[in-house]
N, C-alpha and C positions, 0 to 999 in steps of 0.2 A: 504493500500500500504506500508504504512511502516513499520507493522508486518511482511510484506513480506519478504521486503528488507532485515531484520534482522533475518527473518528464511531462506530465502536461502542460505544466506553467511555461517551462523552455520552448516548448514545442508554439504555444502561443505568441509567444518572443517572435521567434524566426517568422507566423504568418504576418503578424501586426508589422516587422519592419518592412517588407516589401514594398506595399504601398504608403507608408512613411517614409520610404527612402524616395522613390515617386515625385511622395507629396513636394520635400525635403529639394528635389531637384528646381523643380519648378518655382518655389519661395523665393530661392537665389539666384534663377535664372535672369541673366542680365538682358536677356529681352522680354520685351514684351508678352504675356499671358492672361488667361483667361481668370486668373487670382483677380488682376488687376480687376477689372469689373465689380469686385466683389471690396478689396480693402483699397482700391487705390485712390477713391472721396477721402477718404479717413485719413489714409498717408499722406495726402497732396495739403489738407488741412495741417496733419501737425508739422511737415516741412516748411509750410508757410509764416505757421504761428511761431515756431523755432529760430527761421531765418538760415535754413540748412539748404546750403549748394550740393544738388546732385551728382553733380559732375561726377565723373569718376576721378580716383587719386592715385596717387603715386602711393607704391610701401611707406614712405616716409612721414607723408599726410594720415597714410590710414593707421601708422603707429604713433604718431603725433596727438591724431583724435581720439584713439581710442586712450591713449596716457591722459589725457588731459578733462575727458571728461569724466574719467576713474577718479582723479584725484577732486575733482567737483564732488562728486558725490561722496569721497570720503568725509569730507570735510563738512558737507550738510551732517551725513547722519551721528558724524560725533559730535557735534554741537546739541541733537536732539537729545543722543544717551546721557550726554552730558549733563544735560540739565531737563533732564524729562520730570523731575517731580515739581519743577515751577510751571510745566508747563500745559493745556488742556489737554481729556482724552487718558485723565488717570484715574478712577474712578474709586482703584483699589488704595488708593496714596501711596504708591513706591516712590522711593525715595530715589535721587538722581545718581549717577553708575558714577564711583569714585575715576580718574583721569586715567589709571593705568586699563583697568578694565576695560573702560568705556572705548581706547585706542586699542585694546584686542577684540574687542564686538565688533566695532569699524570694520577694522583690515578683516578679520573674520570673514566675516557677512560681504566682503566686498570685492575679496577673492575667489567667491564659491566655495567655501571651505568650510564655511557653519560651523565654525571649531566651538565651545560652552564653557566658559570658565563662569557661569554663572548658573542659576536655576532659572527655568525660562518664565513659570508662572509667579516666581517671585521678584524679580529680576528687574522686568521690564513692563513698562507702561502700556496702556492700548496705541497710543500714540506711535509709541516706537514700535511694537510687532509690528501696523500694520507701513508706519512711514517709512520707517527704517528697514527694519525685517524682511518683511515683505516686497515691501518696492525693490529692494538690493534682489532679493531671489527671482524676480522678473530681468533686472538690468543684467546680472554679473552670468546666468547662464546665456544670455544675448549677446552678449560682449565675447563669450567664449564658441557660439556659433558663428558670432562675424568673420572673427580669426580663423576657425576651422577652415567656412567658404572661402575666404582669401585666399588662403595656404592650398585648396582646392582648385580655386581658378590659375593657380601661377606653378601649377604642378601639370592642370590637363589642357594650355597654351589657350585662355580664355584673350579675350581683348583687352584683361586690363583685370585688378584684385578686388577691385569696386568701391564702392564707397562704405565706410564703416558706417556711417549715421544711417544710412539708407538699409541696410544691414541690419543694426541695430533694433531699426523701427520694425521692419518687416518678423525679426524673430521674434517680437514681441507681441504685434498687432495679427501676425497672423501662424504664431506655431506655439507660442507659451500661453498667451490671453485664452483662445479658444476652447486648448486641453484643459485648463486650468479650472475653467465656467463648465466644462461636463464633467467631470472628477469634483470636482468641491461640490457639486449636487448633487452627486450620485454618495460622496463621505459623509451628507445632511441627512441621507436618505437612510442612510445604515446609522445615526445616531452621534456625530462627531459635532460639537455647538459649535454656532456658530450665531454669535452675541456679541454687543454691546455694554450687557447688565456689568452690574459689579459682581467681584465673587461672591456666590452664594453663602447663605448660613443654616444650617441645618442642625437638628436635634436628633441626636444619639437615641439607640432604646435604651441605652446606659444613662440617659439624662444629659449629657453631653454634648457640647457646640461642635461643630466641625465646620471649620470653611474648603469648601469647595473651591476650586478654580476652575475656571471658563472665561471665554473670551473669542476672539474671530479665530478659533483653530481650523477650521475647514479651507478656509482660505487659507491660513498657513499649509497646511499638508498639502494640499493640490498641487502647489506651486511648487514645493520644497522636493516634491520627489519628482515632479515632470524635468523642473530645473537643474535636478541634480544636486542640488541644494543641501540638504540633510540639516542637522538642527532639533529641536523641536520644539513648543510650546511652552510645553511640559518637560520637569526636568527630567524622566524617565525615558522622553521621547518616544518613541512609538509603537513602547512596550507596554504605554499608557489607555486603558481602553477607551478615552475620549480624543485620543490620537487614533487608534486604531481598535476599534474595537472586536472583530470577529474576524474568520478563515477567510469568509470574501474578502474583506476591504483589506488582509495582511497581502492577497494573491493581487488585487487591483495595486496596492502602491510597489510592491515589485514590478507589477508590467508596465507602470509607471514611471519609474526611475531607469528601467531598464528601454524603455519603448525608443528614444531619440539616439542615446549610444547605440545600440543595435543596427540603426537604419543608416546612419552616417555612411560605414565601412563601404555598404551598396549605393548611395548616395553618391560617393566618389566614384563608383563603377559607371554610374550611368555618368556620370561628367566628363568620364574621361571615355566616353563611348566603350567600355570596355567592362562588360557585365563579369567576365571572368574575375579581373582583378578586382573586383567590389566581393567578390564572393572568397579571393582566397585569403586579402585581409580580413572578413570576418571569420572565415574558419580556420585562422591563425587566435585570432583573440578569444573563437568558442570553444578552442581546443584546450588551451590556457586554464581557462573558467570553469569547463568540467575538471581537470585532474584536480585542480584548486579544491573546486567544492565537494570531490568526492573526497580529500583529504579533511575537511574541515565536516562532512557527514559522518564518517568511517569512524572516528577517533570519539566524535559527541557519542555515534550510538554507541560505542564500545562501551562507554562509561568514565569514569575516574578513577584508577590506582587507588589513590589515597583515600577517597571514601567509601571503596570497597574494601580497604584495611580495617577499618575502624568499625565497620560493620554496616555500612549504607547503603542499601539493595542499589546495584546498577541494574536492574537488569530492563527498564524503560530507556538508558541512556545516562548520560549526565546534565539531567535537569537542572542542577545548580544555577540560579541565573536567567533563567528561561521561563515564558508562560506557557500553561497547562493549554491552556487555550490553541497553540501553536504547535507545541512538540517539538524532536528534533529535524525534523525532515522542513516542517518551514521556515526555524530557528536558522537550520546550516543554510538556508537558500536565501534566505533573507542578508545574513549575515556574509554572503558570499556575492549577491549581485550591489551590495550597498559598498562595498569596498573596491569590487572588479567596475562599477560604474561610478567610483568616489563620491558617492551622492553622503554617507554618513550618517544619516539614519538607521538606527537602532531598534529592533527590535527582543533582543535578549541582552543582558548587560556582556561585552567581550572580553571584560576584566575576570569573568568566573570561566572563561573557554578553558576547556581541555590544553595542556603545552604544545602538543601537537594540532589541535584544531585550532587553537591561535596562530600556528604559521600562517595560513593559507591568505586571511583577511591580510597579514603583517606583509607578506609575498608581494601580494596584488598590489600593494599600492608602494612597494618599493620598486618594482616593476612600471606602476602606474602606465599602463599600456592597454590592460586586458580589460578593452572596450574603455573605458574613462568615462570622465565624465562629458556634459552636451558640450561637443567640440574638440577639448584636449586630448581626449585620448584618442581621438585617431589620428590627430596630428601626430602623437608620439610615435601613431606605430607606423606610419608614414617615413617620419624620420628613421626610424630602426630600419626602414625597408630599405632606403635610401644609401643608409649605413650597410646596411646586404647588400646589395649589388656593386656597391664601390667594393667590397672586400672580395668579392667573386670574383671580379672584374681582374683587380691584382692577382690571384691564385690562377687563375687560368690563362690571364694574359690579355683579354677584352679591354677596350677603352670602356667604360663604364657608364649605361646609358639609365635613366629612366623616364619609362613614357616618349622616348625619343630627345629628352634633354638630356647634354653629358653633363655626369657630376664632374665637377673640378673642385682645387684646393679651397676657393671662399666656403663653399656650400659644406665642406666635410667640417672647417676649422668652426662653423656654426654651430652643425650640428652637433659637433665633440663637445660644444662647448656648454648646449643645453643637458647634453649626455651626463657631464661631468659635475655638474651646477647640485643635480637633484642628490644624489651620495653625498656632497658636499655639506650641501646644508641639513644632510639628515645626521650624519656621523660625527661631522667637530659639533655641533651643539648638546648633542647625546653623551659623548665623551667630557665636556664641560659640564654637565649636569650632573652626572655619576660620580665626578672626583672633584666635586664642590660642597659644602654644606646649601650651596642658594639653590641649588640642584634636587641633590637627595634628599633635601628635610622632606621634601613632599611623597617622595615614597614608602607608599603604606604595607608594604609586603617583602621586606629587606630578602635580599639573593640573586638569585637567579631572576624570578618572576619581578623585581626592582626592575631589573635592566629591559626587561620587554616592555613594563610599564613606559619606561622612561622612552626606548628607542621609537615605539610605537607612537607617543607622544605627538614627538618631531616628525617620522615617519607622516602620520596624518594629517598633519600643517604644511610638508613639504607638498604632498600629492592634494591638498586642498580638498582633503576628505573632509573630516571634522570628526569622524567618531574616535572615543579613546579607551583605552581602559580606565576607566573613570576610580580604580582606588585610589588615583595618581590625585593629590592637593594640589592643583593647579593653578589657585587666582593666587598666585602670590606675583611681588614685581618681577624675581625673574620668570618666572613662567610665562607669565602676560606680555613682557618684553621680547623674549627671545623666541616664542611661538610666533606672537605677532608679525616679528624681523621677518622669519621663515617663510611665512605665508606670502609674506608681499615678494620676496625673491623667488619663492617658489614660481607664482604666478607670471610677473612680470619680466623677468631676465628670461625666460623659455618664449615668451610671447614675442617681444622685439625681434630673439634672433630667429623665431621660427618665419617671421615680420619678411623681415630679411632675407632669407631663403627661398621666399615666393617670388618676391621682384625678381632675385637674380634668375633664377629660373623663365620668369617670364621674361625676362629682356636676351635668353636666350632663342637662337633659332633651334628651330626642329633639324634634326639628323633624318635623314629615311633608313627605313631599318634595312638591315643587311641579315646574311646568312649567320655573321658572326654577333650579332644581337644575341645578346642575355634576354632570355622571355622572361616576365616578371607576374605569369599567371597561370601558372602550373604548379604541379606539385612537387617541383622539384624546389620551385620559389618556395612554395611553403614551409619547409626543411628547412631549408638556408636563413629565414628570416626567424623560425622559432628556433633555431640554435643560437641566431646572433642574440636576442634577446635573453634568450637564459644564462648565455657563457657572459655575456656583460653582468647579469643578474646578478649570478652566483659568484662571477670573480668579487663581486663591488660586496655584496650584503653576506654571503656566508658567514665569515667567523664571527659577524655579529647576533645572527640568527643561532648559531651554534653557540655563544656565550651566553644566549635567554631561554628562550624554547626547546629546546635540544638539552642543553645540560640541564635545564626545571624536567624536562620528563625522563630523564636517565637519573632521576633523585626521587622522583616518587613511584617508581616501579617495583 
């Protein structure tokens, strides 16, 4: 039954991306379509009201605007966190997010990362979920589809990378808004509120007050998982039954966080007229995702060592952590497409996973490839491709082509350089935390399971996941500082030079293929390109991986 469970849902995955990948084509087509008919009154309005040039732009323009209007919106919504208890739309009186915090909810929320150093129901104002919150988890996965299509047009010889504002508006008004309004009515419909009121108060049978929280959650959730987003409301997030309350709506927000990363991979197929290659990058990144999540199944159903020591029936799995409501079979699935699509939403705590079933979440997003979140991750695995066929190219002797453009020295010393960027900032900040007191004080589980606390930390702020293992004390100044740093280099240093990589590729001419062409949609390609990403993988994260989860389960066996 529970192979089931986890082959239907997949199995829905793969029909739903097709005609999202489709839809996906035609949103970003730079010509003229039959959308337009439909949002392009709407779009013509808010270019007008904005004062935005359609023109198309140069790389440099479209990394200029997308820099600059990021840092706009930072700046709005820390001002709001900042002082959200003077200001309306608070009903519940929270008080305003002291400075350090309040600049890691920002960058947070504004990288797609939904990282929580706070509680969401107590935390934050109506004001702020829906201005701040909310609005960023419409913007920040929009910003991260612009870049995708760019990187998309300047790989499959389009006329130009486009315009990011026009981009922007388009993934909003016509691929996030939409999902967003049939999911949040269909999360009303199965019982997730969605209010205004203040929190409730209610009377115990014990005699007892209890406050409730409630607030516009539907509209949070809609958004947070289509967008990729993660976070939650509630500080349990969406293991919350007013987040999610039942087996349908845990199977709707997985086909939900999974629906856009899924469609991308084919998306690019059709762009570049080449249905093959859309299909052999995703069944590079599905291939990924099942060994992943059968590792992260295999290990929950097995149980836990140590509380079958002590006398703890395993024989359901290792429940630890988990609702009954779920099980293991949508706990591992759950917890495997929210890490493999960085989206960060949580539906079992990942601080209680098995040592071994905490690799696989810890993997995915050290990898940060297998599928990503809307946009980045098929850039990444673009670039890994990119990164395969240059290395092919030398072993066999080929000048080294993709899609008909030669890679050369700019394009490789780019991509090294985003390659290199992500270990970087997951491993010196990890290493600084472990052998500092401003570090470890916040590790609640000293040893082995310390270090995965900690590396995981980082880990999920560098790939702008946001979920953690949450035994980890994390609002303190360095946490809030140094996560914060992470997230914004995470984000932004991979975006510029992936930025960059599109122009030069477009300002090349096309090669006509020859006999000695590298084919780049077969299955020899797919070999080549899941070796290059594991042996990068494994050379960069092993002994780290082997220093946490490796030695925590060779100690409680």
């Amino acid at each position: 039954m529970d192979f089931l469970q986890i082959g239907v849902v997949l199995a829905l995955v793969v029909i739903l991306a097709i005609p999202m990948a489709k839809y996906l084509t035609n949103v970003y087509s730079l010509e003229i379509t039959k959308q337009d008919n439909m949002f392009g009154k709407i779009e013509r309005v808010i270019f007008k009201l904005s004062g935005i040039d359609t023109n198309d732009m140069r790389w440099q323009q479209y990394a200029k605007a997308l820099l600059l209007s990021n840092l706009v919106m930072f700046i709005i919504s820390y001002i709001i966190i900042r002082f959200q208890g003077v200001l309306p739309g608070n009903p519940s009186k929270i008080d305003s997010m002291e400075p350090l915090l309040a600049f890691n909810t920002a960058a947070s929320f504004l990288t797609n990362t939904n990282l929580q150093h706070y509680s969401g129901e107590s935390g934050l104002s109506y004001l702020s979920q829906m201005a701040v919150i909310i609005f960023l988890m419409f913007t920040t996965p929009a910003t991260g589809l612009s870049l995708c299509l760019a990187f998309f047009r300047g790989l499959t010889n389009q006329r130009s990378i486009g315009n990011f504002y026009v981009d922007l508006i388009r993934s909003i008004t016509r691929v996030l808004l939409p999902l967003s309004i049939l999911i949040g009515l269909v999360l009303v419909s199965q019982g997730v509120p969605q209010t205004l009121n203040p929190t409730a108060i209610a009377n115990t049978l014990e005699g007892a007050t209890q406050n409730i929280a409630r607030g516009p959650v539907a509209a949070l959730e809609s958004i947070k998982h289509i967008g990729t987003n993660g976070g939650g409301f509630f500080g349990v997030n969406s293991a919350h039954p007013f987040e999610n309350p039942n087996g349908f709506t845990n199977v709707l927000e997985i086909l939900s966080m999974f629906l856009i990363p899924a469609a991308l991979p084919l998306t690019f197929g059709y762009m570049a007229r080449n249905k093959k290659q859309g299909w052999i990058l995703f069944s590079a990144m599905g291939l990924m995702l099942l060994v992943f999540l059968s590792i992260t199944f295999i290990n929950e159903k097995n149980g836990n060592p140590a509380l079958e020591k002590i006398g703890l029936s395993q024989e359901n799995g290792s429940m630890e952590g988990k609702e009954v409501r779920f099980g293991i079979a949508q706990s591992a699935l759950f917890t495997s497409v929210t890490t493999a699509a960085t989206t960060g939403s949580v539906n079992n705590m990942h601080d209680t996973l098995t040592p071994l079933g905490g690799i696989a979440p810890l993997a995915m997003m050290m990898l940060n490839c297998v599928f990503g979140g809307d946009g980045v991750g098929t850039v990444n695995i673009l670039m890994y491709s990119v990164m395969a066929v240059f290395l092919a190219g030398l072993m066999v002797g080929r000048t080294p082509e993709f899609l008909g453009k030669k890679i050369e020295g700019k394009e490789m010393k780019l991509i090294a350089i985003a390659i290199l960027l992500h270990p970087l900032i997951i491993l010196v900040p990890s290493a600084i935390a472990l052998a500092t007191k401003l570090g470890s004080s916040a590790i609640s589980n000293p040893g082995f399971h310390g270090i995965s606390q900690v590396v995981y930390e980082f880990t999920s702020s560098a790939a702008n996941n946001g979920s953690g293992f949450e035994g980890l004390g994390d609002n303190t100044p360095f946490w809030n500082i140094s996560t914060g740093l992470v997230m914004l280099f995470g984000r932004y240093f991979s975006m510029i030079a992936m930025i960059a990589v599109a122009g030069s590729f477009l300002a090349k001419k096309r090669v006509p293929e020859t006999i000695g062409t590298f084919k780049t949609d077969n299955s020899t390609f797919l070999v080549i390109l899941l070796a290059t990403v594991l042996i990068i993988g494994a050379l960069t994260f092993f002994p780290v991986i082997a220093l946490g989860p490796v030695a925590e389960w060779l100690t409680i066996r």
